[in-house]
PAZAPA-4460 file (N, C-alpha, C; in steps of 0.05 Angstrom, whole numbers, plus 32768, in hexadecimal, padded with zeros to 4 digits):
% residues 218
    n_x    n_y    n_z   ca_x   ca_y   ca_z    c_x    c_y    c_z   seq   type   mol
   8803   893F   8737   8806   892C   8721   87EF   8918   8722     1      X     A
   87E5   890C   8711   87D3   88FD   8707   87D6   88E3   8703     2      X     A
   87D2   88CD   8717   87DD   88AD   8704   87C4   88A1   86F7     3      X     A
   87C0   889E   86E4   87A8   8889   86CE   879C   8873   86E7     4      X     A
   877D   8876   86EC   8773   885C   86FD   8766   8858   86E8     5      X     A
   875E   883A   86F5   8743   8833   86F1   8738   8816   8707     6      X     A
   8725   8819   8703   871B   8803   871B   8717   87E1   870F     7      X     A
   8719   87DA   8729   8713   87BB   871C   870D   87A7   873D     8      X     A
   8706   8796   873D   8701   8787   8750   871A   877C   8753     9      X     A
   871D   877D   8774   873B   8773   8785   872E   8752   8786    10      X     A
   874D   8740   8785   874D   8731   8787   875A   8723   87A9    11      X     A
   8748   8722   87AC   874C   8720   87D4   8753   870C   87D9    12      X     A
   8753   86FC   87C6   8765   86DD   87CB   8783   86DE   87CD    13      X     A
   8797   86EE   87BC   87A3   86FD   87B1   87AD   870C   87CB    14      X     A
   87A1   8712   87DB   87B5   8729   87FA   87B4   871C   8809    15      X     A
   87B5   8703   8805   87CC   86F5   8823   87E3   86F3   8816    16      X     A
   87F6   86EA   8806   880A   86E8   8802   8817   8702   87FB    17      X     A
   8805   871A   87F5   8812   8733   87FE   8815   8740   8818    18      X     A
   87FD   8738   8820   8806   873B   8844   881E   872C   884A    19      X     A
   8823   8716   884A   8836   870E   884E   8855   8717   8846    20      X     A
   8857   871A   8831   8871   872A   8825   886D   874B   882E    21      X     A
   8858   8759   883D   8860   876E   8841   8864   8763   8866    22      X     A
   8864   8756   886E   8864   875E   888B   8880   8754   888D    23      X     A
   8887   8741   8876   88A9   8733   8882   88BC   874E   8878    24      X     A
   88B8   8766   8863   88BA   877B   885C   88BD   878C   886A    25      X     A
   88A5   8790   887C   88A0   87A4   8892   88B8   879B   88A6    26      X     A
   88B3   878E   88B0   88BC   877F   88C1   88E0   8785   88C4    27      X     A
   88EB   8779   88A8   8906   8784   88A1   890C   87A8   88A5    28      X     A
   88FB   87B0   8894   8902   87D6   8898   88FC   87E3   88B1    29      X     A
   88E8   87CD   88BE   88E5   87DF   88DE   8908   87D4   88ED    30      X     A
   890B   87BF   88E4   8928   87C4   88F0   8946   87CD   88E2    31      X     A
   8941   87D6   88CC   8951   87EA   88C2   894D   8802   88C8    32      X     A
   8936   8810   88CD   892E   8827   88D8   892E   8827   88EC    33      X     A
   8934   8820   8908   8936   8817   8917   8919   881D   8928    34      X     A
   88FD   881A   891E   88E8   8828   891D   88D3   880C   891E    35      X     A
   88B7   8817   891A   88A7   8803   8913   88A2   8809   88EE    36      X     A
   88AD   881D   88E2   88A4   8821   88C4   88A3   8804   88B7    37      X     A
   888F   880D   88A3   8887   87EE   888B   888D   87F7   8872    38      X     A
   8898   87E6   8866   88A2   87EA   884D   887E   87F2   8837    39      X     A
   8883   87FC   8821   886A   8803   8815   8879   87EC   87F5    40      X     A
   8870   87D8   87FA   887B   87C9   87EA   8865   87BC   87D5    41      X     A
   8874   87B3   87BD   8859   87A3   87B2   885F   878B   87AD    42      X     A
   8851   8778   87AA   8859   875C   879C   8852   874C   8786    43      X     A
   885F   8746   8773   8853   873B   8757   885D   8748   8749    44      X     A
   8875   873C   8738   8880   8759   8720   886F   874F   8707    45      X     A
   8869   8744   86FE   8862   873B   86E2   8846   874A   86D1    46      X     A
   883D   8757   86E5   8821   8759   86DF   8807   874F   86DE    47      X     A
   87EA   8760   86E0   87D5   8752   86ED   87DC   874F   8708    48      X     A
   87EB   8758   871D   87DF   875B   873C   87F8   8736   8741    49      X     A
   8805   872F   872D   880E   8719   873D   8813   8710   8750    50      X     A
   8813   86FA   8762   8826   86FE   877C   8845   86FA   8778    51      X     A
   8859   8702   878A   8871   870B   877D   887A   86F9   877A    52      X     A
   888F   86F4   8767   889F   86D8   875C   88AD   86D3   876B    53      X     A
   88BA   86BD   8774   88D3   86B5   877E   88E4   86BE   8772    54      X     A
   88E9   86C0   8758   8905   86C7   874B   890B   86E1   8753    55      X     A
   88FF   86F5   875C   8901   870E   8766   8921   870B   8775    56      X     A
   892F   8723   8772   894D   871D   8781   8944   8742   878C    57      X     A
   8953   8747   87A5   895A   8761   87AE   8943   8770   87BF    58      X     A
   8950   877B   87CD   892B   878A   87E4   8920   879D   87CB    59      X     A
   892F   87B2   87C4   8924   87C4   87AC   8911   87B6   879D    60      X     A
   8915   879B   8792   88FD   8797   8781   88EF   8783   878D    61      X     A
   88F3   877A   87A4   88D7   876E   87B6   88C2   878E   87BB    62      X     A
   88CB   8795   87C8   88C8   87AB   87D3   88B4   87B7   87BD    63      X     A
   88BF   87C1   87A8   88A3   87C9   8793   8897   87BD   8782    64      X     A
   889A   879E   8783   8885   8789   877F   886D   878F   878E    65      X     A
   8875   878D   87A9   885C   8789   87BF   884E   87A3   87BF    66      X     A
   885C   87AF   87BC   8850   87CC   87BE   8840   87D4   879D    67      X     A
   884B   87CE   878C   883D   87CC   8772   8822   87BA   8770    68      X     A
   881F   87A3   877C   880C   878A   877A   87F5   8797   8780    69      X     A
   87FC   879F   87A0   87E2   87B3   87AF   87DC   87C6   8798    70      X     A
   87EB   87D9   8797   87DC   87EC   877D   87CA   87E3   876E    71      X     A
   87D5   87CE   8758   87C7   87C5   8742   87B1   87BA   8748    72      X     A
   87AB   87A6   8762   8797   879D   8772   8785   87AD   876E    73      X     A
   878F   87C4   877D   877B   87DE   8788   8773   87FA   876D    74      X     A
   877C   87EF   8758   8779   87FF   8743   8784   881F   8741    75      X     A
   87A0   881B   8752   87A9   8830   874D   87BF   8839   873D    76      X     A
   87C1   881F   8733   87D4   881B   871A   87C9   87FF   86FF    77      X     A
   87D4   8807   86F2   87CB   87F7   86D7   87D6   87E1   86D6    78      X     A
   87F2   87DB   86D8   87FF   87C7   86D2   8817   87C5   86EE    79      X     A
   8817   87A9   86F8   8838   87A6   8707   8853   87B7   86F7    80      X     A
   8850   87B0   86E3   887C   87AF   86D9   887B   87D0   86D0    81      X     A
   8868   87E1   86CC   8872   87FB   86CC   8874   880C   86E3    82      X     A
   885F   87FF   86F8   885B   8807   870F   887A   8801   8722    83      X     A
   8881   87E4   8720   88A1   87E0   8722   88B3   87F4   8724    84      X     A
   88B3   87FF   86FF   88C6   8805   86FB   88C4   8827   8704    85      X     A
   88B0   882F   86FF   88B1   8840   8712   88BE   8846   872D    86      X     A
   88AB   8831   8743   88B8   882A   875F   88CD   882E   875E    87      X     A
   88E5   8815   8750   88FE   881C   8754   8913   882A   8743    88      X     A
   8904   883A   8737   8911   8857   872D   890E   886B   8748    89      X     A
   88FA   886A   8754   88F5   887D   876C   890F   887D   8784    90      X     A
   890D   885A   8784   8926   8855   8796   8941   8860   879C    91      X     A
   8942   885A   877B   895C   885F   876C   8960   8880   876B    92      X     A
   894D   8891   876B   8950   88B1   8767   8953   88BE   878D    93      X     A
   8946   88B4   87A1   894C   88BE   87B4   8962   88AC   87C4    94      X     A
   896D   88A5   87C0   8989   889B   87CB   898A   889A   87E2    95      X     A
   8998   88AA   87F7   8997   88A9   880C   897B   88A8   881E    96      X     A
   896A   88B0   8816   8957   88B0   881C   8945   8891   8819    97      X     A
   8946   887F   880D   893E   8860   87FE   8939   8856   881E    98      X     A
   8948   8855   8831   893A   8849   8845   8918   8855   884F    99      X     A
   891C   886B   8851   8901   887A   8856   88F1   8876   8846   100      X     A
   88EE   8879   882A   88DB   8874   8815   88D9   884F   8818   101      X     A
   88EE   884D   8819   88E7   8827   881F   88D1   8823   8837   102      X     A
   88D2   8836   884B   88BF   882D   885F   889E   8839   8856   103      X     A
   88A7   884F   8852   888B   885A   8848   887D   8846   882E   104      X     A
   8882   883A   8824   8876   8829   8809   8870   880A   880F   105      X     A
   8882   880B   882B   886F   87EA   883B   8857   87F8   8848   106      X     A
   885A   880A   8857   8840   880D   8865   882C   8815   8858   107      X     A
   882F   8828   8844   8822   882F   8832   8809   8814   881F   108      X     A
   8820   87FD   8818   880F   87EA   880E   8801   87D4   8822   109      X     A
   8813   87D5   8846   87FD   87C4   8854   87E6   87D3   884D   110      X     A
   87EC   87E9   8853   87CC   87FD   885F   87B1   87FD   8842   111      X     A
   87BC   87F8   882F   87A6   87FB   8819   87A4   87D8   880E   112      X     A
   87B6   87CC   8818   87AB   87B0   880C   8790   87AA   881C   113      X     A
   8786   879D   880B   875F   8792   8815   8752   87A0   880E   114      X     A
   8758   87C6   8808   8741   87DB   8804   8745   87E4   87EE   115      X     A
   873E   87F8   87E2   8738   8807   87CF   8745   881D   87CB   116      X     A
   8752   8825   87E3   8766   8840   87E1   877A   8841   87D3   117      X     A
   8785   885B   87C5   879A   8861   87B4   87A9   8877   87CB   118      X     A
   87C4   8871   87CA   87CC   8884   87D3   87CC   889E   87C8   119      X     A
   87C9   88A3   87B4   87D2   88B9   879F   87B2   88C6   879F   120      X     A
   879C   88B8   87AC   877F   88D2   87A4   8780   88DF   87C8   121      X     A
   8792   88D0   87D3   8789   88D8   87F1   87A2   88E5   8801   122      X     A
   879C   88F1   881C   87B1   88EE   882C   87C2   88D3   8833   123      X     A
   87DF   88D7   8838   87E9   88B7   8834   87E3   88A8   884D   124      X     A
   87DE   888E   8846   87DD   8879   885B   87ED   8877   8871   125      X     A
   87FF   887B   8872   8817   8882   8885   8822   8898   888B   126      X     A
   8817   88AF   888F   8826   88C8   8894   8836   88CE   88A2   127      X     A
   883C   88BB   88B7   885B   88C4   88C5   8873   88B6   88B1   128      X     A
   8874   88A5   88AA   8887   8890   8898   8886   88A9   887F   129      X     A
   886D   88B8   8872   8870   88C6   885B   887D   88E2   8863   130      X     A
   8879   88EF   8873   8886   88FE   8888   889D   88F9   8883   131      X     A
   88AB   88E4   8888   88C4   88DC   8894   88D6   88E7   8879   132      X     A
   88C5   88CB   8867   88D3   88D9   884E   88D4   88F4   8847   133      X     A
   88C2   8908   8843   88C4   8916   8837   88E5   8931   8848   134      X     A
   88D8   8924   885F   88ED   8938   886C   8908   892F   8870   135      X     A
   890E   8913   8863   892B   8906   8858   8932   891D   883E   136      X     A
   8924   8926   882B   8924   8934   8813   8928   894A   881B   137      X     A
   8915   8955   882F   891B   8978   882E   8911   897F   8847   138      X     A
   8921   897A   8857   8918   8987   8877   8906   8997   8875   139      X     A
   88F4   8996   8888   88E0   89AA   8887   88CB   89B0   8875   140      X     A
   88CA   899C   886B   88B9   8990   8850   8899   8987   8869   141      X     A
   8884   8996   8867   886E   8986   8877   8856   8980   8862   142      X     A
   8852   8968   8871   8835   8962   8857   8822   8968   885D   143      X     A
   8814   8979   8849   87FE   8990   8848   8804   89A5   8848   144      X     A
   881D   89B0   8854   882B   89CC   8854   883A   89D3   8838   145      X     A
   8844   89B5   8828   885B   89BD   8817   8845   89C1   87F7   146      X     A
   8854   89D7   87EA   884B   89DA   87CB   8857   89D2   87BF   147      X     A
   8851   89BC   87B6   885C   89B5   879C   8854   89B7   8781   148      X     A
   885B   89C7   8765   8849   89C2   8750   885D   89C0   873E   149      X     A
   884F   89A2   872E   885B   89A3   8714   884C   89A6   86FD   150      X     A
   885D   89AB   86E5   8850   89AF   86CB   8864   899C   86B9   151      X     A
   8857   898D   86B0   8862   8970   8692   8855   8973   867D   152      X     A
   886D   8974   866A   8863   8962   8653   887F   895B   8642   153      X     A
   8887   8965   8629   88A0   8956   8627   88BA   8960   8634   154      X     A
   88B4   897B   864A   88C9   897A   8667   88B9   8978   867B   155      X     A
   88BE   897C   868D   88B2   897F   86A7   88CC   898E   86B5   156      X     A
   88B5   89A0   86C6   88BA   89B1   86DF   88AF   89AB   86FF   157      X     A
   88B3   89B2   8712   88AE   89AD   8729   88BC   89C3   873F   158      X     A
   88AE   89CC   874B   88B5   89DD   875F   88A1   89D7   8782   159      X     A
   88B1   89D9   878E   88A7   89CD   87AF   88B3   89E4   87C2   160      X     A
   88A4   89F4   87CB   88A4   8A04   87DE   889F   89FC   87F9   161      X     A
   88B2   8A03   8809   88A9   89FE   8828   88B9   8A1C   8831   162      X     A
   88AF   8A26   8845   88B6   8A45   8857   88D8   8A4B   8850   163      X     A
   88D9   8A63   883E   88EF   8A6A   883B   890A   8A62   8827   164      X     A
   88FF   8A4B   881D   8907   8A31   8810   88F9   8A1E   87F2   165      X     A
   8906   8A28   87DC   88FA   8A20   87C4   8907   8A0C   87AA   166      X     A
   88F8   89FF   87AD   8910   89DC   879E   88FE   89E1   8786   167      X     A
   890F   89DE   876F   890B   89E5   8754   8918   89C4   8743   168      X     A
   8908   89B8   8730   890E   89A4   8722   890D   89AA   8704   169      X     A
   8919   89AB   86F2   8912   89A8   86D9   8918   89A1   86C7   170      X     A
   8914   8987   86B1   8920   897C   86A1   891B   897D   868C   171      X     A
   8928   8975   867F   891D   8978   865D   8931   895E   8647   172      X     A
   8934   895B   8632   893F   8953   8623   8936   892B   8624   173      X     A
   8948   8922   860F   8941   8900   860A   8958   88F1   860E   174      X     A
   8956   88DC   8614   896E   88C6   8610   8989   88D5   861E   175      X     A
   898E   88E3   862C   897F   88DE   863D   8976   88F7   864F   176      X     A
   895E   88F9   865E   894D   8912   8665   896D   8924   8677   177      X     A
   8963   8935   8676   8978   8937   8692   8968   8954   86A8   178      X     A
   8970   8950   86BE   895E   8962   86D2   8977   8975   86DB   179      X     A
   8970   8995   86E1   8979   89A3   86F4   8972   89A2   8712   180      X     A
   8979   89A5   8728   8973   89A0   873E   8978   89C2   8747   181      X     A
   8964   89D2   8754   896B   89E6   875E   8964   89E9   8780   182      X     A
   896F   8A00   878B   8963   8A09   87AF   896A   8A1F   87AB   183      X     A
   8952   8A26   87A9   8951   8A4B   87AF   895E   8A58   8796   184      X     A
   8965   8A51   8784   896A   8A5E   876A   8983   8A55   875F   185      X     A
   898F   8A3E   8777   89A7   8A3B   8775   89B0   8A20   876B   186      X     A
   89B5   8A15   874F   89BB   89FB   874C   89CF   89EA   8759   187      X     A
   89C0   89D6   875F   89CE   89BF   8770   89DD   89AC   875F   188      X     A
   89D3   89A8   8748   89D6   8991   873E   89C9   8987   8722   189      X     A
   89D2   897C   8712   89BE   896D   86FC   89BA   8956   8702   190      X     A
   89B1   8945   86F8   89A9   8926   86F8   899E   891C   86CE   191      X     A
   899E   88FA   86DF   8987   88F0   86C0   8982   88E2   86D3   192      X     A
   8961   88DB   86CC   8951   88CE   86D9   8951   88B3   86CC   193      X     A
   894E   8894   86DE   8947   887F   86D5   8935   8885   86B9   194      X     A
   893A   886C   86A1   8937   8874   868A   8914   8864   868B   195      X     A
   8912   8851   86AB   88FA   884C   86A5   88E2   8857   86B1   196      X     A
   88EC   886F   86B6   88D8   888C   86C7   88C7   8894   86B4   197      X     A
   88B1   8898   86BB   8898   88AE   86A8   88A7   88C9   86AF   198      X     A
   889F   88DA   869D   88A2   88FD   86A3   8890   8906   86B7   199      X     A
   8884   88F6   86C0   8871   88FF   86DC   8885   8904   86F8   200      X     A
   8891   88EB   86F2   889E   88DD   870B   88B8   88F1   870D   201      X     A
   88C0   88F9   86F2   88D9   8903   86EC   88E8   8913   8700   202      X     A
   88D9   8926   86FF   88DB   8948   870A   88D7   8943   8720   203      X     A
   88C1   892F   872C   88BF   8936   8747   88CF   893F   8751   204      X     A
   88C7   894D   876F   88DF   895D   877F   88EB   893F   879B   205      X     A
   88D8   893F   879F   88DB   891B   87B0   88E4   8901   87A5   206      X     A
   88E0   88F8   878E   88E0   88E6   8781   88ED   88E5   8764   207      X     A
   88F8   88FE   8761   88F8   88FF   8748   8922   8902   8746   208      X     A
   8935   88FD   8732   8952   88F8   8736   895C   890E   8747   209      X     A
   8957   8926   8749   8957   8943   875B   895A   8930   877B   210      X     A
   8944   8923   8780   8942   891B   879E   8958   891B   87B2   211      X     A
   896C   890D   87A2   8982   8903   87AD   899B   891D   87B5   212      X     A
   8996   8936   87A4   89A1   8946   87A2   899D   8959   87B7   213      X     A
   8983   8959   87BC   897A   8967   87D0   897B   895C   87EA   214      X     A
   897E   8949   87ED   8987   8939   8806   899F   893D   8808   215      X     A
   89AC   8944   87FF   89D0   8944   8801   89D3   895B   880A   216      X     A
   89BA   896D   87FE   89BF   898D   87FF   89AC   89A0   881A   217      X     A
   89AE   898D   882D   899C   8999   8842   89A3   89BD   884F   218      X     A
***
């Protein structure tokens, strides 16, 4: 999948008070995980890279404030509040799994705040924390080993192969979308995805309303 960049000069004045909200972040999920993991968080919901508001209530949307801010900083997103709503549509679709993805999206945004990196052109910044997740979703899920391919436009499909083992996503329809969840030919489940998801995000097999299904369905 493809997310829209474009570049712009980081404002470096601007990543101390996101350092800050990601380490008290980190800090929290390394001891919910009982681990050193960092949350991949952003901060600033409003847009333009803000720093995050006080009025902010709940870890879920600290959490992809801070992790959104860095992005937009780093030009790997356009705007905070879609980037948001994204984030915690993500949350919201892998369920049991939200602690893991919570850690992977703090470390994710210490590691690229100050630079220029996108997670999404590269290998991820944190590959054991991304690891972690993915193999909360689908045991035996390895990164670089797993295929995943989707095809979008007004449905989307997604299929993720790992040895022996084939997760099938596919949705279609409006108001509201709704997804099949399959393993191995065998439906698990339907879903509707948060209504403030792109069709990119939809289908995913990780991220997408399926996630949660497949975690249940090890």
């Amino acid at each position: 999948m493809t997310i829209p960049t474009f570049t712009r000069g980081r404002a470096r004045d601007r990543l101390a008070p996101v350092l800050l909200v990601l380490l008290a972040l980190a800090t929290a999920s390394a001891a919910a995980c009982g681990g050193k993991g960092v949350v991949d968080g952003t901060s600033g919901g409003t847009g333009g890279g803000q720093a995050m508001s006080s009025s902010s209530s709940g870890g879920e949307a600290t959490i992809c404030e801070a992790f959104c801010d860095v992005e937009v900083m780093n030009g790997c997103e356009k705007d905070v509040s879609s980037c948001v709503a994204g984030c915690q549509g993500k949350l919201e679709n892998v369920g049991i799994c939200a602690d893991a993805l919570t850690a992977r999206l703090a470390c994710d945004a210490k590691e690229e705040a100050g630079t220029s990196f996108c997670a999404v052109d590269g290998p991820p910044p944190c590959p054991e924390l991304a690891q972690a997740f993915d193999a909360c979703v689908i045991p035996g899920a390895v990164i670089g080993d797993l295929d995943e391919i989707c095809t979008v436009d007004s449905t989307c499909h997604c299929k993720a192969h790992i040895p022996v083992l084939e997760f099938a996503v596919d949705c279609a329809g409006t108001d509201p979308v709704t997804c099949t969840c399959t393993k191995n030919g065998q439906v698990l489940g339907s879903c509707a995805p948060p209504q403030n998801m792109g069709m990119d995000l939809v289908c995913d097999v990780f991220v997408g309303c399926c996630a949660q299904t497949f975690a249940l369905n090890h």
